[in-house]
Backbone of each chain as nested JSON, in Angstrom:
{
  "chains": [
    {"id": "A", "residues": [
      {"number": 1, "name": "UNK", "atoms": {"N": [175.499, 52.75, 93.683], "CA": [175.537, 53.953, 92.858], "C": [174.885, 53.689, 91.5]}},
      {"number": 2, "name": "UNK", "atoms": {"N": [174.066, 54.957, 90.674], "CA": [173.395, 54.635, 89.804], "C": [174.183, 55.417, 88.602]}},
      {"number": 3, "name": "UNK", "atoms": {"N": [174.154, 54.601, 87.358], "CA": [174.974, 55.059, 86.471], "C": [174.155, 55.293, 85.028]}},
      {"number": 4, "name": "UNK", "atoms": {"N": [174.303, 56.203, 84.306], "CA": [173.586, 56.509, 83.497], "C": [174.26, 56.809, 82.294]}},
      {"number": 5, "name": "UNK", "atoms": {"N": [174.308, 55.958, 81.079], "CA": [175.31, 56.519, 80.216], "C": [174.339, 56.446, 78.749]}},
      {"number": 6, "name": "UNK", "atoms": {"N": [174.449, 57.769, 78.039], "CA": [173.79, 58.178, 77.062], "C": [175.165, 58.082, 75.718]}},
      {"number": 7, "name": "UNK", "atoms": {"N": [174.34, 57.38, 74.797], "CA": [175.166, 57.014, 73.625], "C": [174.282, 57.798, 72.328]}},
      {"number": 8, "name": "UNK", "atoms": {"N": [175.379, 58.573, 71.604], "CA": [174.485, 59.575, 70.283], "C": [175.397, 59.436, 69.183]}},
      {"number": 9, "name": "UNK", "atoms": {"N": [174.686, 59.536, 68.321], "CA": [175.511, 59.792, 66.957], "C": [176.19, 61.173, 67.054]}},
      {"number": 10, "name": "UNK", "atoms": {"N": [177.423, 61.187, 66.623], "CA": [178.54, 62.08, 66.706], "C": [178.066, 63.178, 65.422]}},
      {"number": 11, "name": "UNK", "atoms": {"N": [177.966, 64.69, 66.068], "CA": [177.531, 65.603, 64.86], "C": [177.845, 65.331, 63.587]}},
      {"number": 12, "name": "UNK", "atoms": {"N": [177.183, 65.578, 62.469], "CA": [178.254, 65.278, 61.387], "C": [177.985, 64.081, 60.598]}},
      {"number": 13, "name": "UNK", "atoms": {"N": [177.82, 63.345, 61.623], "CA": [177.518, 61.772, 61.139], "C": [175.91, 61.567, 60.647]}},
      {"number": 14, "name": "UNK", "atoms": {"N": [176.016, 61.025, 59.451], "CA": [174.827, 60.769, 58.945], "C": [174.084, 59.518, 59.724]}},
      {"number": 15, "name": "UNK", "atoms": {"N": [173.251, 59.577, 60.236], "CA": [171.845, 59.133, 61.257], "C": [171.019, 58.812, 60.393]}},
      {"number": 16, "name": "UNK", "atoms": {"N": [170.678, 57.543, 59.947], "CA": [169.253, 56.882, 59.003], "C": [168.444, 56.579, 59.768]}},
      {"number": 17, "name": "UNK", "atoms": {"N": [168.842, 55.955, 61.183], "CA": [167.436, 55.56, 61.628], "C": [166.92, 57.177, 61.763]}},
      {"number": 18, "name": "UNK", "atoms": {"N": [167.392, 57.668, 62.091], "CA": [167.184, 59.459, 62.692], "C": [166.111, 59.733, 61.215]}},
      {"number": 19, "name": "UNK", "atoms": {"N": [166.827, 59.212, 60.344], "CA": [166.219, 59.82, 58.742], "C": [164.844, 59.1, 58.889]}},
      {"number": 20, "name": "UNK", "atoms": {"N": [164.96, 58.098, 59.295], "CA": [163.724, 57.127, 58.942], "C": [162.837, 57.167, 60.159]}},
      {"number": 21, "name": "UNK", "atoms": {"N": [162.988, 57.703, 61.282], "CA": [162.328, 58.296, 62.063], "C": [160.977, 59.441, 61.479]}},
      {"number": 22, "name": "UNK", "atoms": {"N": [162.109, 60.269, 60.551], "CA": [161.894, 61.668, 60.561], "C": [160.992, 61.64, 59.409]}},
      {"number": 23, "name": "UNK", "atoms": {"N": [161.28, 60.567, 58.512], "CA": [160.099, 60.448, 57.317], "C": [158.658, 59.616, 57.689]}},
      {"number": 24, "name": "UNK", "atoms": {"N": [158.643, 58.378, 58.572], "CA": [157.74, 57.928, 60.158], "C": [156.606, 58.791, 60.354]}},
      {"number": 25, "name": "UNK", "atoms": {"N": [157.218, 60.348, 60.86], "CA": [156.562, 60.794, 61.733], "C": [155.724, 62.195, 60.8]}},
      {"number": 26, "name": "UNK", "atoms": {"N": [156.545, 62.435, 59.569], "CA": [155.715, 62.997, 58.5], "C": [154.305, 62.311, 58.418]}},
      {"number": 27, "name": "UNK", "atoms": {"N": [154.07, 60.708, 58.037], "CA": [153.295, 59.994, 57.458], "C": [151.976, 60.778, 58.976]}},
      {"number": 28, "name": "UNK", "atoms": {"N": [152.445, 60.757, 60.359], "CA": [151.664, 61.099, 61.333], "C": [151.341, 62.588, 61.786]}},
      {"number": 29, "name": "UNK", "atoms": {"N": [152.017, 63.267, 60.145], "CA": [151.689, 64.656, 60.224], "C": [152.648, 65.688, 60.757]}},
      {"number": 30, "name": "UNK", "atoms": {"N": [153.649, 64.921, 61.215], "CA": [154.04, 66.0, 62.167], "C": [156.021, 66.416, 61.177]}},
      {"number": 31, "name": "UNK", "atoms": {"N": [155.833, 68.042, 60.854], "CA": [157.336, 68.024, 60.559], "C": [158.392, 67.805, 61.309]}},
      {"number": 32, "name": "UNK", "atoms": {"N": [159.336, 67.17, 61.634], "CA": [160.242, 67.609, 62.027], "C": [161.802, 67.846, 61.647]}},
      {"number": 33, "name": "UNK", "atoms": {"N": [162.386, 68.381, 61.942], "CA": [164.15, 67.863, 61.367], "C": [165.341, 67.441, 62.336]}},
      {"number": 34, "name": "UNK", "atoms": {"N": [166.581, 67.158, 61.988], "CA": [167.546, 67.377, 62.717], "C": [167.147, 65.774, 63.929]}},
      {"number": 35, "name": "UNK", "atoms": {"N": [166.628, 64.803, 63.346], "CA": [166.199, 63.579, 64.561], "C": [167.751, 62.732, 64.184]}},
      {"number": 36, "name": "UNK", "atoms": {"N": [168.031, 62.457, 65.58], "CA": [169.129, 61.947, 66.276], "C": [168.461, 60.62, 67.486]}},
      {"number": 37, "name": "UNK", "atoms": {"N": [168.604, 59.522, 66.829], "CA": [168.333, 58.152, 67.636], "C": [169.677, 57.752, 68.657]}},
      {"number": 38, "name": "UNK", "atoms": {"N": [169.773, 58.017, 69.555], "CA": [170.448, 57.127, 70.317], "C": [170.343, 55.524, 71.61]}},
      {"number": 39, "name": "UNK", "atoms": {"N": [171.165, 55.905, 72.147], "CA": [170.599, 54.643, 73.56], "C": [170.975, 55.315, 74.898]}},
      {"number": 40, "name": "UNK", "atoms": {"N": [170.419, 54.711, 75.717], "CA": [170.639, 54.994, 77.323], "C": [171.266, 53.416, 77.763]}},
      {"number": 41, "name": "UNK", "atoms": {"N": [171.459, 53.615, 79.036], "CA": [172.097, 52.205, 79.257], "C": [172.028, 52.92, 80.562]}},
      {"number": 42, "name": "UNK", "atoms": {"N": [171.336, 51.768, 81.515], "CA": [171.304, 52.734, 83.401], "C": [171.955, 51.275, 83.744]}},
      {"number": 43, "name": "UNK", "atoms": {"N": [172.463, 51.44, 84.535], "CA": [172.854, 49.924, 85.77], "C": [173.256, 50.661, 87.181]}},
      {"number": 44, "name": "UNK", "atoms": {"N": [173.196, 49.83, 88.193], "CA": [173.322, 49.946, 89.411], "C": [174.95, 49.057, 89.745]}},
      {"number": 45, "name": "UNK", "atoms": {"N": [175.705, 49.621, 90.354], "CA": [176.921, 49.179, 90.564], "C": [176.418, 49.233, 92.488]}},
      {"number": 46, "name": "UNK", "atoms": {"N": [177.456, 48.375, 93.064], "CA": [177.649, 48.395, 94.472], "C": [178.118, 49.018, 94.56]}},
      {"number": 47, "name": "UNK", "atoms": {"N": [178.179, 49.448, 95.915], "CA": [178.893, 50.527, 96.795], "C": [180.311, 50.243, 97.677]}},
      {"number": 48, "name": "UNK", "atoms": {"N": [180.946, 50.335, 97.458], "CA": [182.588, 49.658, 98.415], "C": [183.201, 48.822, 97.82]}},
      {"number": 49, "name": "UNK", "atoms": {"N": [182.462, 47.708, 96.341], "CA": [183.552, 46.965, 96.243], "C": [185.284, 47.083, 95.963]}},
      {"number": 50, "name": "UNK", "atoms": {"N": [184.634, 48.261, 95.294], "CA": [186.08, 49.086, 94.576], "C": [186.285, 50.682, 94.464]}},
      {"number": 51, "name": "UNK", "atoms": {"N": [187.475, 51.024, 94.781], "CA": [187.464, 52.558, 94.984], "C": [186.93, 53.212, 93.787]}},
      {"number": 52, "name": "UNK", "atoms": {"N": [186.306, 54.616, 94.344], "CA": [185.226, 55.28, 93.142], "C": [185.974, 55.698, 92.13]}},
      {"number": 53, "name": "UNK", "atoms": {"N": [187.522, 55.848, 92.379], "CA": [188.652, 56.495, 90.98], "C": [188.378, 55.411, 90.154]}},
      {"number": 54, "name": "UNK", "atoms": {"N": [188.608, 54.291, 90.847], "CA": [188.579, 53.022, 90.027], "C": [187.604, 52.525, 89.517]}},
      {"number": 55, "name": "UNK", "atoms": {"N": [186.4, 52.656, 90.037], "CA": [185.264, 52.727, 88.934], "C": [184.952, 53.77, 88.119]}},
      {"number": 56, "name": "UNK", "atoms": {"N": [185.512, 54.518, 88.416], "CA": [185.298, 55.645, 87.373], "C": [186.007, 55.33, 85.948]}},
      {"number": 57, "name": "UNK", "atoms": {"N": [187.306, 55.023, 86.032], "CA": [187.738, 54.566, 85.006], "C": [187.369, 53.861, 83.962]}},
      {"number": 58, "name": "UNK", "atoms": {"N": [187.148, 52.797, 84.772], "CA": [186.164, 51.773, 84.296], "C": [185.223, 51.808, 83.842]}},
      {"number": 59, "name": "UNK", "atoms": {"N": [184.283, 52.949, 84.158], "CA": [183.1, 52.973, 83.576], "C": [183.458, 53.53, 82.166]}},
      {"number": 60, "name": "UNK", "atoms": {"N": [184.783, 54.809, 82.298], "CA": [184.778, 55.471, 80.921], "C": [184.961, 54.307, 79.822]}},
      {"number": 61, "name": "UNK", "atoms": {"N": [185.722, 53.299, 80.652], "CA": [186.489, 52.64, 79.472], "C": [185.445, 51.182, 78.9]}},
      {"number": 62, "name": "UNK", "atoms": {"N": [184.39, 50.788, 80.064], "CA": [183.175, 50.587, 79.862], "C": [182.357, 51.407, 78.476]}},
      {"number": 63, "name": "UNK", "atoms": {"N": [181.762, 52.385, 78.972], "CA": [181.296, 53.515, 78.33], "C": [182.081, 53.577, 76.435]}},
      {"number": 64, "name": "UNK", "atoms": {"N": [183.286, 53.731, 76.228], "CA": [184.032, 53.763, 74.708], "C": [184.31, 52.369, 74.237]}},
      {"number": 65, "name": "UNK", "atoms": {"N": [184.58, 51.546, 74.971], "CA": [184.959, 49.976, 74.383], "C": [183.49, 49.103, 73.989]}},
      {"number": 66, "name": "UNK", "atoms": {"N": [183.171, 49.288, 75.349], "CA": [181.462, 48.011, 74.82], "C": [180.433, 48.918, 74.397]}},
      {"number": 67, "name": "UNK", "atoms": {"N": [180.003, 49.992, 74.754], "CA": [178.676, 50.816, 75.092], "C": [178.793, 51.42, 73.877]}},
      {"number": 68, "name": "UNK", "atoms": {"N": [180.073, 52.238, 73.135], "CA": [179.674, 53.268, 72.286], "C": [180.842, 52.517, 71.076]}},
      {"number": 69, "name": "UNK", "atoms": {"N": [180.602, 53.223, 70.235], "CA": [181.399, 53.288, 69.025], "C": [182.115, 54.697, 68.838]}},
      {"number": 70, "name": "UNK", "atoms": {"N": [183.149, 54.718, 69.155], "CA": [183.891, 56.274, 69.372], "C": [184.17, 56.189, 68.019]}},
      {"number": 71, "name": "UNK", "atoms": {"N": [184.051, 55.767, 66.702], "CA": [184.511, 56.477, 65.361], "C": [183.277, 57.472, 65.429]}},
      {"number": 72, "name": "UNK", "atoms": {"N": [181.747, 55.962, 65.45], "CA": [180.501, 57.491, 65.005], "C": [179.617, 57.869, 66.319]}},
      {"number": 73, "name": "UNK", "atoms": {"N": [180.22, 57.39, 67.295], "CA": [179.48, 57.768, 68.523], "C": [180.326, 58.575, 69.403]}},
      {"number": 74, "name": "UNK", "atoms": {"N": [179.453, 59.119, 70.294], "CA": [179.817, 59.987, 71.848], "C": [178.938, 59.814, 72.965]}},
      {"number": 75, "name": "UNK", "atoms": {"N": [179.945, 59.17, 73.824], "CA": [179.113, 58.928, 74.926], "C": [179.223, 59.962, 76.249]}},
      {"number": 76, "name": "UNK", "atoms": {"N": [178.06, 60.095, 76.881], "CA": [177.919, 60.879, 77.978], "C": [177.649, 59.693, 79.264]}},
      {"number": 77, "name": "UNK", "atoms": {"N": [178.992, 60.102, 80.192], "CA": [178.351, 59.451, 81.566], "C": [178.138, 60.245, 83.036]}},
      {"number": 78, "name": "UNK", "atoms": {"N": [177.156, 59.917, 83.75], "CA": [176.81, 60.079, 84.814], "C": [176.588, 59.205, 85.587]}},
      {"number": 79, "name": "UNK", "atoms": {"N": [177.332, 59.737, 87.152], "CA": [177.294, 58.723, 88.018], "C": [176.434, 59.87, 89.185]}},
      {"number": 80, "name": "UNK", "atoms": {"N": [175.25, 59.017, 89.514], "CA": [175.103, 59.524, 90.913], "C": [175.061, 58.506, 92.126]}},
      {"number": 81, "name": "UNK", "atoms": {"N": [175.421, 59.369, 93.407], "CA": [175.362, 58.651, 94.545], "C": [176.694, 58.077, 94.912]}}
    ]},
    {"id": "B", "residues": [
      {"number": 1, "name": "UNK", "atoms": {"N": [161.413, 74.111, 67.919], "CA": [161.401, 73.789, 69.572], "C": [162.276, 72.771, 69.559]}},
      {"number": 2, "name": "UNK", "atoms": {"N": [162.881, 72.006, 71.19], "CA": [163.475, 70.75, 70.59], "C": [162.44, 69.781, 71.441]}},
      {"number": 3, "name": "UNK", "atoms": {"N": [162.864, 68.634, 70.981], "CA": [161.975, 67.594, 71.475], "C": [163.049, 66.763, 71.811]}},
      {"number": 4, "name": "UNK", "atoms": {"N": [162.616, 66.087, 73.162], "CA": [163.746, 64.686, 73.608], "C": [162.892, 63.681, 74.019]}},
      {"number": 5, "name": "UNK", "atoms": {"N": [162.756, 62.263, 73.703], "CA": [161.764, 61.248, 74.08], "C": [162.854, 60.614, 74.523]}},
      {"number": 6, "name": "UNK", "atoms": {"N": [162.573, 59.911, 75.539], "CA": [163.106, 58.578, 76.168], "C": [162.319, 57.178, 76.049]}},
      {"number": 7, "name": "UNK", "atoms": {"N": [163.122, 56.717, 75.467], "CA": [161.847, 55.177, 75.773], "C": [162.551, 54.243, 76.252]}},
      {"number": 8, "name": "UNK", "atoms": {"N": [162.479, 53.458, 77.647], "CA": [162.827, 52.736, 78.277], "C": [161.831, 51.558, 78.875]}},
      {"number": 9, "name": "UNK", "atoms": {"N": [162.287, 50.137, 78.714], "CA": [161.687, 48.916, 79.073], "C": [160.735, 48.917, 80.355]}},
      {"number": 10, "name": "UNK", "atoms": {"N": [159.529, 48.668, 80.402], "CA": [159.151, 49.344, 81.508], "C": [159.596, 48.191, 83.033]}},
      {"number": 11, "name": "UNK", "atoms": {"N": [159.653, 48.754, 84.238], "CA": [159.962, 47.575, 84.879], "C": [159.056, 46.587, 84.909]}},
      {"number": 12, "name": "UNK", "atoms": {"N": [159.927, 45.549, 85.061], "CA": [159.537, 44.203, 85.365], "C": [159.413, 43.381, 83.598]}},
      {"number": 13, "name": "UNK", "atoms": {"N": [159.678, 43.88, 83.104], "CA": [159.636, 43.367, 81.972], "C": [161.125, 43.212, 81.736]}},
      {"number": 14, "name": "UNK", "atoms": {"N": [161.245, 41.911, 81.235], "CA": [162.728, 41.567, 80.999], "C": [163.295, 42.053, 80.092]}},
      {"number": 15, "name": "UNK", "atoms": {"N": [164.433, 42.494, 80.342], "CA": [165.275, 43.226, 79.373], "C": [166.691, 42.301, 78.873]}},
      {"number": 16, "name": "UNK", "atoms": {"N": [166.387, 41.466, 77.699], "CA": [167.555, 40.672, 77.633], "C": [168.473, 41.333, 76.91]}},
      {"number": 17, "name": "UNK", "atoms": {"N": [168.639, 42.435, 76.371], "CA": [169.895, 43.372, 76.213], "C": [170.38, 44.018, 77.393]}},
      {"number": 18, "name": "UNK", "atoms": {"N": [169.833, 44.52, 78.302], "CA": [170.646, 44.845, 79.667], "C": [170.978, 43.72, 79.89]}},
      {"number": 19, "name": "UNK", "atoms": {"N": [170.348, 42.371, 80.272], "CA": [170.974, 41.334, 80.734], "C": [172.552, 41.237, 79.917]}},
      {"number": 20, "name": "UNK", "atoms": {"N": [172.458, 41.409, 78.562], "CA": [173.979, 40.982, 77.698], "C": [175.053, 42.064, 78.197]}},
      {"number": 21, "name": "UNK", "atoms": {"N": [174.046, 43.236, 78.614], "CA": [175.332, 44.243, 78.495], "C": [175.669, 44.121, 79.834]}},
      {"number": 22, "name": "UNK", "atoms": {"N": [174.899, 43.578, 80.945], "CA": [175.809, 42.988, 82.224], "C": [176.928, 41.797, 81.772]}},
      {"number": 23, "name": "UNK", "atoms": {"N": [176.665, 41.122, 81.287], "CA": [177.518, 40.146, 80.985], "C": [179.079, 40.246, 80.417]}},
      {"number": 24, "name": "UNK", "atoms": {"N": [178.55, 41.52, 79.425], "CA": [179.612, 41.831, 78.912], "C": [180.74, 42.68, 79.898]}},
      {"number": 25, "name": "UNK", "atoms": {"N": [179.992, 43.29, 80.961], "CA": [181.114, 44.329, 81.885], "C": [181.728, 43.345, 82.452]}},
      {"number": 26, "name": "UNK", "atoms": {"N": [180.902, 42.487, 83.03], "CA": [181.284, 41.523, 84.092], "C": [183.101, 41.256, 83.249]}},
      {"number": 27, "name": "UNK", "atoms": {"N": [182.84, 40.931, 81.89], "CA": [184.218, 40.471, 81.211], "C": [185.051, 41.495, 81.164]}},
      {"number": 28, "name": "UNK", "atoms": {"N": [184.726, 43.054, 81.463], "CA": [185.735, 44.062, 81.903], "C": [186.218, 44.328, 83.273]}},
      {"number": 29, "name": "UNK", "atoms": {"N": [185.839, 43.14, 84.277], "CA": [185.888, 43.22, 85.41], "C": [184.768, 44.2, 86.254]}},
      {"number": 30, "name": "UNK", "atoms": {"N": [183.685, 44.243, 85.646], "CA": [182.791, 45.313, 86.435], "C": [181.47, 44.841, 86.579]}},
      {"number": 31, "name": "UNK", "atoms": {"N": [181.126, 44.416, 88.42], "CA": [180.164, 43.994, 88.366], "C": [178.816, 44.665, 88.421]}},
      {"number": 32, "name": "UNK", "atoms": {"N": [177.877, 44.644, 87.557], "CA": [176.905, 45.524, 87.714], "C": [175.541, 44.656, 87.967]}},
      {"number": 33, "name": "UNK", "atoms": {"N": [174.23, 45.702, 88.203], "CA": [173.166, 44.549, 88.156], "C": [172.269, 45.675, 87.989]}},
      {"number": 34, "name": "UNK", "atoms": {"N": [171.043, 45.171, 87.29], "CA": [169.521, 46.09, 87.031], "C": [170.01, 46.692, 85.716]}},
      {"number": 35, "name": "UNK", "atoms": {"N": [170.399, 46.331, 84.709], "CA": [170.812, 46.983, 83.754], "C": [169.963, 46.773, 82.733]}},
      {"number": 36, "name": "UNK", "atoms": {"N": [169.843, 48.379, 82.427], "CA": [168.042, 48.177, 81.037], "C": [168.754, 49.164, 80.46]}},
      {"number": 37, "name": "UNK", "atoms": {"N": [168.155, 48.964, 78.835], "CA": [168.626, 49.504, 77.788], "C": [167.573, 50.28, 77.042]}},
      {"number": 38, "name": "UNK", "atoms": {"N": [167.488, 51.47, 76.522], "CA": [166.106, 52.432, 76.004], "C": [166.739, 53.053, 74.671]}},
      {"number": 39, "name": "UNK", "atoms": {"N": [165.799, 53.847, 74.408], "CA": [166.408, 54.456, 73.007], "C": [166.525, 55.993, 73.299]}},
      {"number": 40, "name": "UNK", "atoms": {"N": [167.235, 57.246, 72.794], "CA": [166.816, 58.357, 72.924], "C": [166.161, 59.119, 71.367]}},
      {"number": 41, "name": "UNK", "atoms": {"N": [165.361, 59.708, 71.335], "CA": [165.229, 60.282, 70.066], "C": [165.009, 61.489, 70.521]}},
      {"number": 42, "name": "UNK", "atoms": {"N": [165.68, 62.646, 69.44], "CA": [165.64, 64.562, 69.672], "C": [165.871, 64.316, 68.238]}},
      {"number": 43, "name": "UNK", "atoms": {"N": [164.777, 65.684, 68.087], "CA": [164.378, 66.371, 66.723], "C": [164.582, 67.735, 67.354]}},
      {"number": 44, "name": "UNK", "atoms": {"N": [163.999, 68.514, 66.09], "CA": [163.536, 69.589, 66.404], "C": [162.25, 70.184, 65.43]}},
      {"number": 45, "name": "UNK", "atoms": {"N": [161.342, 70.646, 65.667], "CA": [160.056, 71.396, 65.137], "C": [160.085, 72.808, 64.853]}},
      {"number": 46, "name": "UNK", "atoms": {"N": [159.916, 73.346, 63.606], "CA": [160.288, 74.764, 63.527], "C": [158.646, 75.219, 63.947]}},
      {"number": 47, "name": "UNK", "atoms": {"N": [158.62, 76.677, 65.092], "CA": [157.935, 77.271, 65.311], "C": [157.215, 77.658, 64.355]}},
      {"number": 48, "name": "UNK", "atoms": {"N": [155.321, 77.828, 65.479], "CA": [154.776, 78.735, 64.956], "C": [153.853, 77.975, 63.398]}},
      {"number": 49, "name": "UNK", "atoms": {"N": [154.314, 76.859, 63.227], "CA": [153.874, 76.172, 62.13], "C": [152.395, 75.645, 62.343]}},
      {"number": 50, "name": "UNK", "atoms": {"N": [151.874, 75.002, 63.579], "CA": [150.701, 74.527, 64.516], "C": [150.95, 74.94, 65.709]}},
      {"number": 51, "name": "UNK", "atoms": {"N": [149.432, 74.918, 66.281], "CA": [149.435, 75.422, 67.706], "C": [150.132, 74.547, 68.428]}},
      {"number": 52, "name": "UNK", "atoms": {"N": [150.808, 75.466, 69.95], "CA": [151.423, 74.69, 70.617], "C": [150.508, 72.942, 70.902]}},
      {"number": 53, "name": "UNK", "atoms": {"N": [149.677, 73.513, 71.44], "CA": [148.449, 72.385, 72.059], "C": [148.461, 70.908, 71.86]}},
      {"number": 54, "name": "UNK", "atoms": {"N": [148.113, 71.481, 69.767], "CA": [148.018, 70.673, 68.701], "C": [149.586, 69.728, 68.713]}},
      {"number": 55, "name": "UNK", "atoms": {"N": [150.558, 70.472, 68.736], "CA": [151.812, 70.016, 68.82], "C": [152.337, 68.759, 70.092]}},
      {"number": 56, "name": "UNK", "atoms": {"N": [151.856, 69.252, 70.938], "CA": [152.198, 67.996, 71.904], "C": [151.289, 67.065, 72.378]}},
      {"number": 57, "name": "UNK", "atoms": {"N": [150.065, 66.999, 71.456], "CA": [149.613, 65.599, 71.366], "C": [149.814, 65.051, 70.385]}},
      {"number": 58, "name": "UNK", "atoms": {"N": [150.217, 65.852, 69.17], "CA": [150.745, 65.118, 68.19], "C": [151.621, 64.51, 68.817]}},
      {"number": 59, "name": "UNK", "atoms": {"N": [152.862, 65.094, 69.439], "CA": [154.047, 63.933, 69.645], "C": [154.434, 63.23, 70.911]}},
      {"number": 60, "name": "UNK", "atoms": {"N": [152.661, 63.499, 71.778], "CA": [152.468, 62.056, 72.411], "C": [151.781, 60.799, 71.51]}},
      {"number": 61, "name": "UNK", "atoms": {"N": [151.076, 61.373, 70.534], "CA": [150.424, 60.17, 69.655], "C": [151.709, 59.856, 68.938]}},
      {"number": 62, "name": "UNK", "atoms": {"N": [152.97, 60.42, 68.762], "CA": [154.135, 59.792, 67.769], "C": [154.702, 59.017, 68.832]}},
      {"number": 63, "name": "UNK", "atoms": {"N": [154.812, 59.401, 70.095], "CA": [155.645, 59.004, 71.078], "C": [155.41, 57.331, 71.291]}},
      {"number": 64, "name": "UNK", "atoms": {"N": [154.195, 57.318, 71.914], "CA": [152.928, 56.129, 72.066], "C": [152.812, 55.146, 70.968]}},
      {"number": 65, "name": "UNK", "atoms": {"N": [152.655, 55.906, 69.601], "CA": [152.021, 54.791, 68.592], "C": [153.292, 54.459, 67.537]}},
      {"number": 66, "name": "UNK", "atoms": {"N": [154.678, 55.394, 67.53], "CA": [155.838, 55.251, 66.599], "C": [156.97, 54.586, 67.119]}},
      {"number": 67, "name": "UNK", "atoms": {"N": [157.466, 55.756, 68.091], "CA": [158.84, 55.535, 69.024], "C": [159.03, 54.343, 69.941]}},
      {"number": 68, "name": "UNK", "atoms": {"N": [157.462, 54.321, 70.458], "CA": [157.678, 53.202, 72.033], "C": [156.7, 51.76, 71.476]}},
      {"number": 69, "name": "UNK", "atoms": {"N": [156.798, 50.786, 72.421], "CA": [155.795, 49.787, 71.784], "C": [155.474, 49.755, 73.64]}},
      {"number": 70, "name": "UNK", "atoms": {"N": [154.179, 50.726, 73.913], "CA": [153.622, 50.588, 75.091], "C": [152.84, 49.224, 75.252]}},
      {"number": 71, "name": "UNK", "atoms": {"N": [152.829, 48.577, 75.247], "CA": [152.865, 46.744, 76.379], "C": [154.429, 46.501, 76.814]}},
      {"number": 72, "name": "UNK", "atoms": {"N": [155.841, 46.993, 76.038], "CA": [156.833, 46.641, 77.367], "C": [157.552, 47.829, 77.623]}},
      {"number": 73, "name": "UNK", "atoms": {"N": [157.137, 48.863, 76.901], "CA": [158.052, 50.565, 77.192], "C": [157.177, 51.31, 77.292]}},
      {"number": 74, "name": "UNK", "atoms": {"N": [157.842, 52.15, 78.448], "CA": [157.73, 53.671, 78.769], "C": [157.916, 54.758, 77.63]}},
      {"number": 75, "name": "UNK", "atoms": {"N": [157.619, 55.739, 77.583], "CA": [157.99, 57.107, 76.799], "C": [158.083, 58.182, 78.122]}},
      {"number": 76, "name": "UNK", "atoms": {"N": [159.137, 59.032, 78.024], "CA": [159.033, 60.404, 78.49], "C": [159.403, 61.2, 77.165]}},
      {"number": 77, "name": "UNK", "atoms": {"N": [158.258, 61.8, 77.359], "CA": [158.723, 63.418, 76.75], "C": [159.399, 64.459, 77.119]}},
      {"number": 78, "name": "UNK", "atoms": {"N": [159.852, 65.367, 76.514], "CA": [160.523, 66.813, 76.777], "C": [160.433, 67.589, 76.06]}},
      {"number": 79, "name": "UNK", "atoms": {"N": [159.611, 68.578, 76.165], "CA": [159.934, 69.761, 74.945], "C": [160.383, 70.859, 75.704]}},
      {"number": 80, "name": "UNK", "atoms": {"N": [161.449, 71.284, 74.849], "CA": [162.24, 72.597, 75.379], "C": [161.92, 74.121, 74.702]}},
      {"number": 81, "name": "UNK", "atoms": {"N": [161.049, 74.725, 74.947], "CA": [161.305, 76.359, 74.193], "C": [159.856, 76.137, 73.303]}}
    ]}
  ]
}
């Protein structure tokens, strides 16, 4: 099964790389606002080792403990397959 | 409009942050494997300012020459609206 978990800065929260992106891409002409840097993180888990409730869990708790920072982050996960 | 870039390690190029962040599940009890790590960046562009045209080669030339370092990453684009 393929797992896909997207990590963002939490609304609200002030974003510098986002800032320093956004002043970057002035220098190349282009306006923009509102830039939000995050991460992806994909991995492939096996299939049967462990029941899917039970990886599911796991992944959330995967997903908030190692992957994200739940004070200034929010993570999104998807599992397919 | 909004804009969403993905930039992810392209394959076959080693990714020694997926490698850590396998390592690290493994210590939550979760075995994973193929694990690559990318960035996300979303802005947004206020309409109507430059032609569409003009607009999305600009931010394949931001995508290409700012966001990604094409010899070991990919870029996808997205523009919405």
């Amino acid at each position: 099964m393929k797992v896909h978990v997207e990590v963002k800065p939490k609304s609200g929260v002030l974003d510098p790389q986002g800032n320093a992106v956004l002043e970057a891409m002035r220098h190349f002409g282009l306006e923009a606002r509102n830039c939000r840097v995050g991460k992806i993180i994909e991995f492939e888990i096996a299939d049967g080792t462990i029941r899917r409730e039970e990886i599911e869990n796991k992944l959330h708790e995967v997903s908030r403990d190692l992957l994200s920072n739940p004070v200034i982050e929010d993570y999104k996960l998807q599992i397919e397959g």
